[in-house]
N, CA, C and O atoms as CSV, one atom per row, in Angstrom:
chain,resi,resn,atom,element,x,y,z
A,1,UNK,N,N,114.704,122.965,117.201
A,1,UNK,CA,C,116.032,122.487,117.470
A,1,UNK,C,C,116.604,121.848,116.205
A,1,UNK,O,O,116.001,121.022,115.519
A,2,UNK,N,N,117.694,122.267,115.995
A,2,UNK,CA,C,118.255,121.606,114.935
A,2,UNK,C,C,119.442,120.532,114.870
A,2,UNK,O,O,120.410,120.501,115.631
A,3,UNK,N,N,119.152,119.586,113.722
A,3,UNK,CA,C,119.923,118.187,113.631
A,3,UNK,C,C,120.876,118.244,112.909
A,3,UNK,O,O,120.937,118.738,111.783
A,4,UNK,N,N,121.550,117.823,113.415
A,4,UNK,CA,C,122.913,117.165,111.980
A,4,UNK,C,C,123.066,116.270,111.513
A,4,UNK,O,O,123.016,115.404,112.386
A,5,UNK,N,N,123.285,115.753,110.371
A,5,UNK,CA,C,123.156,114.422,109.108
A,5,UNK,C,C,123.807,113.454,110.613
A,5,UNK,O,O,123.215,112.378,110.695
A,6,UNK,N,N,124.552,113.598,111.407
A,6,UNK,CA,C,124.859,112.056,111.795
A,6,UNK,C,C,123.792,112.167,113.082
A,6,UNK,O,O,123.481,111.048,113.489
A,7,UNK,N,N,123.239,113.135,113.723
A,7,UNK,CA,C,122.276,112.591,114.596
A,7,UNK,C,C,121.044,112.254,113.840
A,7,UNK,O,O,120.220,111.620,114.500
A,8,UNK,N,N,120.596,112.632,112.145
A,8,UNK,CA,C,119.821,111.429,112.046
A,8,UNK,C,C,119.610,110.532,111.616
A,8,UNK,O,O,118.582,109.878,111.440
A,9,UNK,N,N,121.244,110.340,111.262
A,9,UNK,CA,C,121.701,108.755,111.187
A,9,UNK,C,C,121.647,108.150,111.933
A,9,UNK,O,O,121.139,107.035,111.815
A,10,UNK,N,N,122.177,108.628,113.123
A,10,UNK,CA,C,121.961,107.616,114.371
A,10,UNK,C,C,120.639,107.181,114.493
A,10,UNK,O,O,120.324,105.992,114.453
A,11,UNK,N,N,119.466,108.561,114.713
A,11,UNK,CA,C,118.257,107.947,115.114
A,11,UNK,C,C,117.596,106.404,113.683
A,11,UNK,O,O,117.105,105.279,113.783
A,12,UNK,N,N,117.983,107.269,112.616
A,12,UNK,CA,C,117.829,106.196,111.777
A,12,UNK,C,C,118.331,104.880,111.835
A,12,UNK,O,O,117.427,104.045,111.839
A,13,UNK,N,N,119.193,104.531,111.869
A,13,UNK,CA,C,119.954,103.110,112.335
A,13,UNK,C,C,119.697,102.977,113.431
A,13,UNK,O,O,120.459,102.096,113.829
A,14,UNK,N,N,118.832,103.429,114.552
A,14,UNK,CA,C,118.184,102.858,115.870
A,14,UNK,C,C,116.813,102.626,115.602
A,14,UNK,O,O,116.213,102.001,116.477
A,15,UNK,N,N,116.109,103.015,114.502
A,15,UNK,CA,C,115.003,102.895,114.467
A,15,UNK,C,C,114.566,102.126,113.242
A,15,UNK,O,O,113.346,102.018,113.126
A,16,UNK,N,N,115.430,101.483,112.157
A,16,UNK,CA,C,115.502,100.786,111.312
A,16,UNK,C,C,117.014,99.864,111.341
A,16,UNK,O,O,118.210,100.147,111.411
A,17,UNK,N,N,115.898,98.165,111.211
A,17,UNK,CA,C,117.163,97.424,111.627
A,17,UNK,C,C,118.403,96.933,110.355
A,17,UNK,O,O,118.120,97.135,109.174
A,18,UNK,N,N,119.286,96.511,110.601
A,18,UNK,CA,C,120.344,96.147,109.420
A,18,UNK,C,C,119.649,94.831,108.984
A,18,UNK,O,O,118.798,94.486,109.804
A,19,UNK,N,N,119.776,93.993,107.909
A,19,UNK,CA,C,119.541,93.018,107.316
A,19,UNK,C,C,120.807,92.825,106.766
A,19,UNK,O,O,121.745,93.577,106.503
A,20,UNK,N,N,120.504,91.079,106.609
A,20,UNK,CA,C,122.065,90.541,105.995
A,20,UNK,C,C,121.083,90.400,104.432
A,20,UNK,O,O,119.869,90.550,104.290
A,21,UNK,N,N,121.893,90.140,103.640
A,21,UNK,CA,C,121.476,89.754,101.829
A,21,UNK,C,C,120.532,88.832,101.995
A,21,UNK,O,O,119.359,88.925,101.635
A,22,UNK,N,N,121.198,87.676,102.703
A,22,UNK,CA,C,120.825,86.378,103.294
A,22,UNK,C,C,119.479,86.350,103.687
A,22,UNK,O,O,118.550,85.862,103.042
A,23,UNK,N,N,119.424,86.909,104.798
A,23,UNK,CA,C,117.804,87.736,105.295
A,23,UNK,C,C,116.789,88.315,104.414
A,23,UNK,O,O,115.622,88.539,104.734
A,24,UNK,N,N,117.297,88.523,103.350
A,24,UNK,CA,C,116.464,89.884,102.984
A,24,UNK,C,C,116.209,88.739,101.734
A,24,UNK,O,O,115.000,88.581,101.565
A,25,UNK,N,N,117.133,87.815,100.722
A,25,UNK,CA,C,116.480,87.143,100.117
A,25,UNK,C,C,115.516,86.430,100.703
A,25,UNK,O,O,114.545,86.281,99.961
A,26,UNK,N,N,115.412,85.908,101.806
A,26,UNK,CA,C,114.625,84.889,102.215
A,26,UNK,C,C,113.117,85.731,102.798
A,26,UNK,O,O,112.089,85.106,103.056
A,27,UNK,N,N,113.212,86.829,102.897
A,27,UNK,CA,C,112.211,87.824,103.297
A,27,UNK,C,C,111.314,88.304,101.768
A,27,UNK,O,O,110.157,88.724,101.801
A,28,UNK,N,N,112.110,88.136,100.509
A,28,UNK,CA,C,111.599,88.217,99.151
A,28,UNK,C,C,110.886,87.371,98.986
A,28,UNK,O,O,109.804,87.454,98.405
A,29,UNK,N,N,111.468,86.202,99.570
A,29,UNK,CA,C,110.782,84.981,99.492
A,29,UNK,C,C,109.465,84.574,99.476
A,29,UNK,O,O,108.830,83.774,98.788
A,30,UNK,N,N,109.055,85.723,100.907
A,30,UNK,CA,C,108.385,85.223,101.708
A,30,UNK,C,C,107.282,87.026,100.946
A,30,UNK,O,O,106.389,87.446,101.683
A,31,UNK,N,N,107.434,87.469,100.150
A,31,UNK,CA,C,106.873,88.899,99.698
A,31,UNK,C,C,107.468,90.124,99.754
A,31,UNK,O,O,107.004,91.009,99.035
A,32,UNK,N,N,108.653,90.423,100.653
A,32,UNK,CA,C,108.976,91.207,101.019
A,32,UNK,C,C,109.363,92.203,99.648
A,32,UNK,O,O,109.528,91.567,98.607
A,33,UNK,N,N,109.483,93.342,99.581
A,33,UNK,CA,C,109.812,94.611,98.385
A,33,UNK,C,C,111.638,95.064,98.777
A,33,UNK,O,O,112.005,95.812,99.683
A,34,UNK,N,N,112.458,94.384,97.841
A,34,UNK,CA,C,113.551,94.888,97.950
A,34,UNK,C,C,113.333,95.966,97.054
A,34,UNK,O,O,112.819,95.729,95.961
A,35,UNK,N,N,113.856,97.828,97.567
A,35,UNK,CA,C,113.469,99.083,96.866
A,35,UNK,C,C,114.824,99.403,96.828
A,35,UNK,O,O,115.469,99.260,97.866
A,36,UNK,N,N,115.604,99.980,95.396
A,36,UNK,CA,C,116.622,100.658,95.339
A,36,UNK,C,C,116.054,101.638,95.324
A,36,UNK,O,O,115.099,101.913,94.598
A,37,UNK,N,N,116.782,102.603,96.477
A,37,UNK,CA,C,116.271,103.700,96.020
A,37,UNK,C,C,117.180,105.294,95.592
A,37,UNK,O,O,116.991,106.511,95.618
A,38,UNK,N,N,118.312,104.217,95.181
A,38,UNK,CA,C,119.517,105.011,94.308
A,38,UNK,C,C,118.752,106.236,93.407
A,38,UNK,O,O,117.534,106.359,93.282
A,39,UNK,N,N,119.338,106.725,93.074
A,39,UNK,CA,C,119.323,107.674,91.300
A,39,UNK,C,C,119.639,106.899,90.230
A,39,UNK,O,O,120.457,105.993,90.073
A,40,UNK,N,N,118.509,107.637,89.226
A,40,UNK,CA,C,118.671,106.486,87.637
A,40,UNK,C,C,120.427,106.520,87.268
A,40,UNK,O,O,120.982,105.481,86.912
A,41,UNK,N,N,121.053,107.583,87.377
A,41,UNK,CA,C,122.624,107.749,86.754
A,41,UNK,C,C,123.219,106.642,88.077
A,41,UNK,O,O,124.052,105.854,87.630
A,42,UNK,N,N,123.000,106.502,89.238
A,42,UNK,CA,C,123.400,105.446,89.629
A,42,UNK,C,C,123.508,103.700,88.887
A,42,UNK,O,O,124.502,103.045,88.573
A,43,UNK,N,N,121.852,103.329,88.793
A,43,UNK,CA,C,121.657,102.375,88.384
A,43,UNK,C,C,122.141,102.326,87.286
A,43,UNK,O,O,122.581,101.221,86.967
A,44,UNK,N,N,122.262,103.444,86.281
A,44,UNK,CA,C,122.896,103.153,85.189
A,44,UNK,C,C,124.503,102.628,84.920
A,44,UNK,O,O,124.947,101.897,84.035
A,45,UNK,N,N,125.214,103.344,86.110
A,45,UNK,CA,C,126.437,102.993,85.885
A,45,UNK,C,C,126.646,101.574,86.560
A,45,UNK,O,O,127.457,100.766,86.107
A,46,UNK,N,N,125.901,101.338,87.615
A,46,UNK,CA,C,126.309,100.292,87.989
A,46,UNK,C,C,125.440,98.876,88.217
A,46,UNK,O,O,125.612,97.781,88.752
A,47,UNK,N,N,124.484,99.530,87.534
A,47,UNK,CA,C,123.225,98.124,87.672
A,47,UNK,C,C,122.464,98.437,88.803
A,47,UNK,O,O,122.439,99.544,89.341
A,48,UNK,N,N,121.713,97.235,89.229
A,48,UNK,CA,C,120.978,96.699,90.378
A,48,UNK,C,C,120.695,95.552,90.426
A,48,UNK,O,O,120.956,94.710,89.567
A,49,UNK,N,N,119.980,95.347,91.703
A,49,UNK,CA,C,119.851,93.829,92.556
A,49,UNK,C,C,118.680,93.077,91.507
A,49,UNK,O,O,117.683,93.643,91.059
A,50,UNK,N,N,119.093,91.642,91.249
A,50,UNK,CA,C,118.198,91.138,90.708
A,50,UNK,C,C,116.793,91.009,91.501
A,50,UNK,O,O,116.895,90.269,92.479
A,51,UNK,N,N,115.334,91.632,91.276
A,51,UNK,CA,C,114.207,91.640,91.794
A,51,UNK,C,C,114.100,92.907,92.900
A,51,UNK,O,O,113.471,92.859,93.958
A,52,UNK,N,N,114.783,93.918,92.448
A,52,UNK,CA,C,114.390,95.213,93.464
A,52,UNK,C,C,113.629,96.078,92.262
A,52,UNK,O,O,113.739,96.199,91.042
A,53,UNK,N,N,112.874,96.554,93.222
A,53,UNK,CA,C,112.328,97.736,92.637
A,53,UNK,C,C,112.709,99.414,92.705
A,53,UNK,O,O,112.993,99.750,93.855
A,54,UNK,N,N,112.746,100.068,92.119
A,54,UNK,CA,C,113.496,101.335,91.517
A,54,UNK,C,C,112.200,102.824,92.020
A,54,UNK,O,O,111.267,103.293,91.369
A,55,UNK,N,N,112.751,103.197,93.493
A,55,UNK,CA,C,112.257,104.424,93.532
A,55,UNK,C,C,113.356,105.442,93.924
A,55,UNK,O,O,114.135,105.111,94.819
A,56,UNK,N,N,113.480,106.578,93.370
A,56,UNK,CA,C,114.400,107.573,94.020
A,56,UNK,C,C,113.830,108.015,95.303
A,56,UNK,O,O,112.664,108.025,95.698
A,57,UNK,N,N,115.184,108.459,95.987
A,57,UNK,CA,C,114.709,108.712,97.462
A,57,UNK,C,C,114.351,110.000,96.975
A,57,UNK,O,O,113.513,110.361,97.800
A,58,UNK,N,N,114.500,111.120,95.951
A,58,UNK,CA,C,113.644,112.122,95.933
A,58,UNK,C,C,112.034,111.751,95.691
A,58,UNK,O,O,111.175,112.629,95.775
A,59,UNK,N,N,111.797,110.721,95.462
A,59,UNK,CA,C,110.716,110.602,95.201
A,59,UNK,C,C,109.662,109.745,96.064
A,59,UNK,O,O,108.467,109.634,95.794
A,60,UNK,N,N,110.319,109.170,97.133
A,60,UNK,CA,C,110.286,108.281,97.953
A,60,UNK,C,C,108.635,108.567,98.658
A,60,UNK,O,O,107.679,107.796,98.575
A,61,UNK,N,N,108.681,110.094,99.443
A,61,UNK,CA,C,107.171,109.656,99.793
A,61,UNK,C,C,105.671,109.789,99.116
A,61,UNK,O,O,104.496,109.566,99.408
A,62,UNK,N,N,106.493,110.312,97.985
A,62,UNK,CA,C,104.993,110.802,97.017
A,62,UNK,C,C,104.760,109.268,96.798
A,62,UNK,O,O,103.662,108.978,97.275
A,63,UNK,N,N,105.286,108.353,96.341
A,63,UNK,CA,C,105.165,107.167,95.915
A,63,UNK,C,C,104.639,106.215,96.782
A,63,UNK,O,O,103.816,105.397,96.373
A,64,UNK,N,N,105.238,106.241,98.576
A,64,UNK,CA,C,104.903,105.773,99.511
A,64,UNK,C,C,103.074,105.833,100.321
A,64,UNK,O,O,102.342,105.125,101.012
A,65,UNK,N,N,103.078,107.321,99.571
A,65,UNK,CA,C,101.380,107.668,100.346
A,65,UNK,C,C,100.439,107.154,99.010
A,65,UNK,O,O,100.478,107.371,97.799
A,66,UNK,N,N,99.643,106.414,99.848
A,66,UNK,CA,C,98.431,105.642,99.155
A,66,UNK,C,C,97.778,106.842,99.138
A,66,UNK,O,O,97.133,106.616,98.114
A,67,UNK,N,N,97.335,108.249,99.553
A,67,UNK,CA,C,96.647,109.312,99.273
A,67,UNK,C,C,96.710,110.547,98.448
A,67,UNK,O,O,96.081,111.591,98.621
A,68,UNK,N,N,97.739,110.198,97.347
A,68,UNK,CA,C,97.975,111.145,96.508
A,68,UNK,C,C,98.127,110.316,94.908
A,68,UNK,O,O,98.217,109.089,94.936
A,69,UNK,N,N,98.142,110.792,94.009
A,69,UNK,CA,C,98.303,110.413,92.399
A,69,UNK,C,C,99.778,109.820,92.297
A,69,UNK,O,O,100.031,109.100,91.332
A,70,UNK,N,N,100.285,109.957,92.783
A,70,UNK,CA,C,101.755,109.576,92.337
A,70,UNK,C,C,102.358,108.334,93.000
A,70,UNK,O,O,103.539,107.994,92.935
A,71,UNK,N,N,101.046,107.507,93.860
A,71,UNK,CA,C,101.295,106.305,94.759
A,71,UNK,C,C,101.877,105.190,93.909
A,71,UNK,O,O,101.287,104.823,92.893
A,72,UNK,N,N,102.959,104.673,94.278
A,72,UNK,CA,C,103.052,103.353,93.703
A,72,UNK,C,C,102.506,102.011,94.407
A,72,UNK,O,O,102.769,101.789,95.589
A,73,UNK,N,N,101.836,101.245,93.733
A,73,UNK,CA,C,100.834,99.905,94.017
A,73,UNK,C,C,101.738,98.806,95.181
A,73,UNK,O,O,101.257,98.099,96.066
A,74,UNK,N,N,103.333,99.003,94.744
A,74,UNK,CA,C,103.962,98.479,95.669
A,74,UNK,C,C,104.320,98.925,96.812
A,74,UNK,O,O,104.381,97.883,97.464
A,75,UNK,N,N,104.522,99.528,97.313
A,75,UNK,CA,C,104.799,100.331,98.476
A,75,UNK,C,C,103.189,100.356,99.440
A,75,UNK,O,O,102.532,101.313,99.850
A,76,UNK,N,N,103.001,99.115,99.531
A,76,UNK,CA,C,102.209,99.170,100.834
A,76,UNK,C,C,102.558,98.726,101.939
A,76,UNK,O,O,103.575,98.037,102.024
A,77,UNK,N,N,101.748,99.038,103.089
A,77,UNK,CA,C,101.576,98.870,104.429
A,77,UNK,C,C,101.876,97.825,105.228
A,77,UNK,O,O,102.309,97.721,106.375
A,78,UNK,N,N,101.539,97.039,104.341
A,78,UNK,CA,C,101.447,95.436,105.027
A,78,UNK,C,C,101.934,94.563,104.458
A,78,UNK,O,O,101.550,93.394,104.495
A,79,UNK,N,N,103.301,95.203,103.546
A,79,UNK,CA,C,104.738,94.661,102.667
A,79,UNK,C,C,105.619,94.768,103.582
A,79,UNK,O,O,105.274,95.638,104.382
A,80,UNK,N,N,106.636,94.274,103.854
A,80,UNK,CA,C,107.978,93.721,104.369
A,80,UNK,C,C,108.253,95.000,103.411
A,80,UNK,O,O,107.568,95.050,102.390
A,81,UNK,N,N,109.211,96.061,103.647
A,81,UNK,CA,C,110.276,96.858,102.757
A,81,UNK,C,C,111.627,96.636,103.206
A,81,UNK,O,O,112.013,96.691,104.373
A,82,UNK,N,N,112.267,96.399,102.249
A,82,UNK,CA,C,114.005,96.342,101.923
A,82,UNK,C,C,114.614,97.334,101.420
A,82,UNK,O,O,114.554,97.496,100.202
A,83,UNK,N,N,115.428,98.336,102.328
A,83,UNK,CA,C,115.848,99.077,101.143
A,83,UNK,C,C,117.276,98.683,101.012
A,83,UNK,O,O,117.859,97.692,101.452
A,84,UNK,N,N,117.838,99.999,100.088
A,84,UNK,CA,C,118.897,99.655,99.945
A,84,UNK,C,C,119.600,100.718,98.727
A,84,UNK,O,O,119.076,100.815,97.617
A,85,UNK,N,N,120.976,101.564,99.144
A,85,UNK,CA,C,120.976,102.884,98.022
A,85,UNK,C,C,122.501,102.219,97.893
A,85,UNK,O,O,122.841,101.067,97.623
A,86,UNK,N,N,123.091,103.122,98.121
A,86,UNK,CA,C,125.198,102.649,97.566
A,86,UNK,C,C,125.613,102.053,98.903
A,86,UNK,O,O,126.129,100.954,99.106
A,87,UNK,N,N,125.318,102.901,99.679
A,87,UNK,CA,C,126.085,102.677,100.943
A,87,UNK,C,C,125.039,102.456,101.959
A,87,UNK,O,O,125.483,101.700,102.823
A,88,UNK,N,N,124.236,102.695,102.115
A,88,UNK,CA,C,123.698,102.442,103.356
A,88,UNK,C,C,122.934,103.427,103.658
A,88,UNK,O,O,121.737,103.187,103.809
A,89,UNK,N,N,123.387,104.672,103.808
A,89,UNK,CA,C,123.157,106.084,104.810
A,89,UNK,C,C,122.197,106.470,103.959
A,89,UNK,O,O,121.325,105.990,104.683
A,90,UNK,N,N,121.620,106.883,103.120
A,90,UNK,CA,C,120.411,107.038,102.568
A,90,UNK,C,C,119.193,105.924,102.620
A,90,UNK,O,O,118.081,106.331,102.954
A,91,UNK,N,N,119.369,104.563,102.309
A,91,UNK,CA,C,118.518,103.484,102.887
A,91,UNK,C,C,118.363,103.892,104.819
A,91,UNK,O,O,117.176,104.087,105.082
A,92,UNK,N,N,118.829,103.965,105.457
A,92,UNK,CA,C,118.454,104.365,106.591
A,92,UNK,C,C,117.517,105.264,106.874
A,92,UNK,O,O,116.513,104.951,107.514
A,93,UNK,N,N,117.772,106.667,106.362
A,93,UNK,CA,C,117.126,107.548,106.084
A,93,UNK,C,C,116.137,107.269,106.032
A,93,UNK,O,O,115.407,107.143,107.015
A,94,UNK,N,N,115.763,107.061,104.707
A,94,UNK,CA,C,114.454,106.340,104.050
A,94,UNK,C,C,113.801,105.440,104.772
A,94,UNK,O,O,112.595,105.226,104.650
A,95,UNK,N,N,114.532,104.876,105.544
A,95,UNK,CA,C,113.816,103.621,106.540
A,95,UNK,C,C,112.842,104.212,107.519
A,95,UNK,O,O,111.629,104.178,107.728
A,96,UNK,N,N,113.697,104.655,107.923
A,96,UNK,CA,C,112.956,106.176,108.910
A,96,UNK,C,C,111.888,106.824,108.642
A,96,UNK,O,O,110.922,106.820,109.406
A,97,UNK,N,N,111.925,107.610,107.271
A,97,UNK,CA,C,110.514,107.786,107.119
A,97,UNK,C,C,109.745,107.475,106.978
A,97,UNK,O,O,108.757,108.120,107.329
A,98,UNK,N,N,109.599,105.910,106.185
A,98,UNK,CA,C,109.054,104.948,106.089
A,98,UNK,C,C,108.249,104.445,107.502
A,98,UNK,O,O,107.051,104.416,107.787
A,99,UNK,N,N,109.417,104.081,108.215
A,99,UNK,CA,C,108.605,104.020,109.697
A,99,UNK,C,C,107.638,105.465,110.012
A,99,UNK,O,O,106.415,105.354,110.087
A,100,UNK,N,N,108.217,106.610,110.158
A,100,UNK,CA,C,107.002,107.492,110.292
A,100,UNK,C,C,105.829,108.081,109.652
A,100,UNK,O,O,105.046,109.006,109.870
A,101,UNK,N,N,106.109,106.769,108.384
A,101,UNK,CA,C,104.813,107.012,107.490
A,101,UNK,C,C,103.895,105.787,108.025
A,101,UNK,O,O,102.764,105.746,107.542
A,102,UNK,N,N,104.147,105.061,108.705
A,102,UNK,CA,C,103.397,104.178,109.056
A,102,UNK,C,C,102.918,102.886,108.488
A,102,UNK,O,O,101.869,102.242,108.438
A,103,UNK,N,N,104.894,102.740,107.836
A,103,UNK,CA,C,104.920,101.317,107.334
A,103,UNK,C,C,106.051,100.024,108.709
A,103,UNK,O,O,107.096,100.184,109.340
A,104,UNK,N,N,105.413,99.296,108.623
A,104,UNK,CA,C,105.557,98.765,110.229
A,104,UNK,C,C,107.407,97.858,109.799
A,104,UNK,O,O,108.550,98.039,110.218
A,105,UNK,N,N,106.816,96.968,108.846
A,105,UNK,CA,C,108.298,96.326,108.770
A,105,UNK,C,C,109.167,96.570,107.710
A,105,UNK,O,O,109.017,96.116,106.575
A,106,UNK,N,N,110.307,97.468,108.176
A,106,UNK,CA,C,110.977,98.025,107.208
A,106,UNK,C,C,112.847,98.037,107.760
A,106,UNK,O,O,113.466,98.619,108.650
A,107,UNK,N,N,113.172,97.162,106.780
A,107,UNK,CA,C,114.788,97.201,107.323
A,107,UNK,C,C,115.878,97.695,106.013
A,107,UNK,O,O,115.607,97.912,104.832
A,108,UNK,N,N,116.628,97.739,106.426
A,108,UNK,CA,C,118.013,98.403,105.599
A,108,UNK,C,C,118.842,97.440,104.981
A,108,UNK,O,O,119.218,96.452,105.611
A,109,UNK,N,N,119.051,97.570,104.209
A,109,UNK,CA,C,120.101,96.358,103.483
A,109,UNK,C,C,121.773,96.788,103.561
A,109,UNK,O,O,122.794,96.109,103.678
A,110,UNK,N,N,121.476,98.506,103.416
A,110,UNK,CA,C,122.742,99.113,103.079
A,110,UNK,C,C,122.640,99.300,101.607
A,110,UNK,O,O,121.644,99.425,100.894
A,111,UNK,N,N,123.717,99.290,101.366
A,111,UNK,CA,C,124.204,99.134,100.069
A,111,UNK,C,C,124.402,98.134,99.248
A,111,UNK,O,O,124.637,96.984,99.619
A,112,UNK,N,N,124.280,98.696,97.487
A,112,UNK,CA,C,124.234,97.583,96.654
A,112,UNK,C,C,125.485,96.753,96.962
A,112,UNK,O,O,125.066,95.630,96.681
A,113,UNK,N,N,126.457,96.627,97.267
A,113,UNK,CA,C,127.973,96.095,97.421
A,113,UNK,C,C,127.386,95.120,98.347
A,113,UNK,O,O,127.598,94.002,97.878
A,114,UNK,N,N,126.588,95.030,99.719
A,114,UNK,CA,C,126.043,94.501,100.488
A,114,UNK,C,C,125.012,93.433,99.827
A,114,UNK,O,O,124.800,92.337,100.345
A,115,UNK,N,N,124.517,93.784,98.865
A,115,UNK,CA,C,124.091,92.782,98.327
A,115,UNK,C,C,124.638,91.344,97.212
A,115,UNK,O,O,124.191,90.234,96.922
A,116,UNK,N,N,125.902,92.219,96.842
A,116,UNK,CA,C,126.334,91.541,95.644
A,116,UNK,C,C,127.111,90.647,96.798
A,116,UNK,O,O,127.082,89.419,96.712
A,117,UNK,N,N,127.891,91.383,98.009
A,117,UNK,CA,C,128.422,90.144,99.180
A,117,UNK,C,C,128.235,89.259,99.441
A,117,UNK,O,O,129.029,88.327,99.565
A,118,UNK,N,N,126.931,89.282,99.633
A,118,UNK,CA,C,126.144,88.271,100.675
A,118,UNK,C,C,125.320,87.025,98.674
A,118,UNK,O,O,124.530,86.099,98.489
A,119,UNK,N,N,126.026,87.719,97.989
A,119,UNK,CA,C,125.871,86.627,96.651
A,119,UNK,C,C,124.139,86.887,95.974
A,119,UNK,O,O,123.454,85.985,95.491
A,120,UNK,N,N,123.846,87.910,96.069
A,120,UNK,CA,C,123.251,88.575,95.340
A,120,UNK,C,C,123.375,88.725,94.134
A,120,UNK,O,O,124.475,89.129,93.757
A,121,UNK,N,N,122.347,88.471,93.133
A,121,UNK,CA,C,122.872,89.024,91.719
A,121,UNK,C,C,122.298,90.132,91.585
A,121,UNK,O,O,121.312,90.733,92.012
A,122,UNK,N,N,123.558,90.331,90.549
A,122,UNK,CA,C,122.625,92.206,89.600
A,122,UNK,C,C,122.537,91.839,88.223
A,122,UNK,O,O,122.802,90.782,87.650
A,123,UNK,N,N,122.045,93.104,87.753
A,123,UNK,CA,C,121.715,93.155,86.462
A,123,UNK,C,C,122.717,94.164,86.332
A,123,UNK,O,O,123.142,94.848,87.263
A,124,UNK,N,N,123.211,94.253,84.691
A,124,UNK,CA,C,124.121,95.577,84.497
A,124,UNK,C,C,123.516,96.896,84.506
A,124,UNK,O,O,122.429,97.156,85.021
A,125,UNK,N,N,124.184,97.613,83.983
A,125,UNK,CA,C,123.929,99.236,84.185
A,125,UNK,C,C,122.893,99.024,82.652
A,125,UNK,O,O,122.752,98.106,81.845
A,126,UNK,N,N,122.458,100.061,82.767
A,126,UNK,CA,C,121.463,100.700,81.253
A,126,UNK,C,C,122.416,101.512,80.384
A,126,UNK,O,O,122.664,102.614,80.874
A,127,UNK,N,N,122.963,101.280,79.326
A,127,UNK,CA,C,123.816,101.899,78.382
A,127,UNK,C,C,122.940,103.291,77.975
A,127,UNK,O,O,121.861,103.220,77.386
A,128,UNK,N,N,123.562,104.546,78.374
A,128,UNK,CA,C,122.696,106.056,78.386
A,128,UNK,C,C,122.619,106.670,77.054
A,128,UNK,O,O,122.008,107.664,76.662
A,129,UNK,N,N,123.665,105.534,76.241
A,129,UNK,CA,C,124.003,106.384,75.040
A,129,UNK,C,C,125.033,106.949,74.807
A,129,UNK,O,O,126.035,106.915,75.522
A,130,UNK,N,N,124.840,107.836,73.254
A,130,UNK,CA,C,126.039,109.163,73.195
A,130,UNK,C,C,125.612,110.491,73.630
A,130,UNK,O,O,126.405,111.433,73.605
């Protein structure tokens, strides 16, 4: 049977909860992994959240599985995950699989704008050059 991008948005935003900035600093606080998981030409143009960490959602579950070479050390099990891409609808996504990878607490931030709201700092973009 086949899905369309907003039914699995929906299931995504029912199955991964929203977080305020507010929340989600105080969840850093406490260990939690705020993950952009924008594109580098994103972050470049527009920065990121002070203390997130940088995975592309193309790259999202190679990095996520502790059973392959390409695992990243952060992305464990028994971490609080934050995500968070431009808008939202890709952090959802990602939330989602996350949950069906069998990471237990994992919420959505939305988007970087959502963070800078709620008084978040960023860092600037990475100058790409000529």
């Amino acid at each position: 049977m086949s899905r369309t991008v907003q039914q699995m948005l929906a299931e995504a935003h029912a199955a991964v909860p929203k977080i305020s900035a507010q929340d989600a600093k105080a969840k850093m606080q406490e260990g939690a992994l705020l993950l952009d998981i924008r594109d580098a030409p994103e972050l470049e143009r527009t920065g990121r959240a002070v203390g997130a960490h940088h995975i592309p959602r193309g790259m999202l579950e190679f990095r996520a599985d502790d059973t392959v070479p390409f695992h990243d050390p952060e992305m464990r099990k028994d971490r609080a995950i934050i995500l968070h891409c431009a808008s939202g609808g890709r952090a959802a996504l990602a939330g989602k699989l996350l949950k069906d990878m069998g990471f237990g607490e994992v919420y959505n931030l939305g988007g970087l704008q959502d963070w800078v709201g709620g008084g978040g700092a960023t860092l600037e973009g990475v100058d790409p050059g000529m």
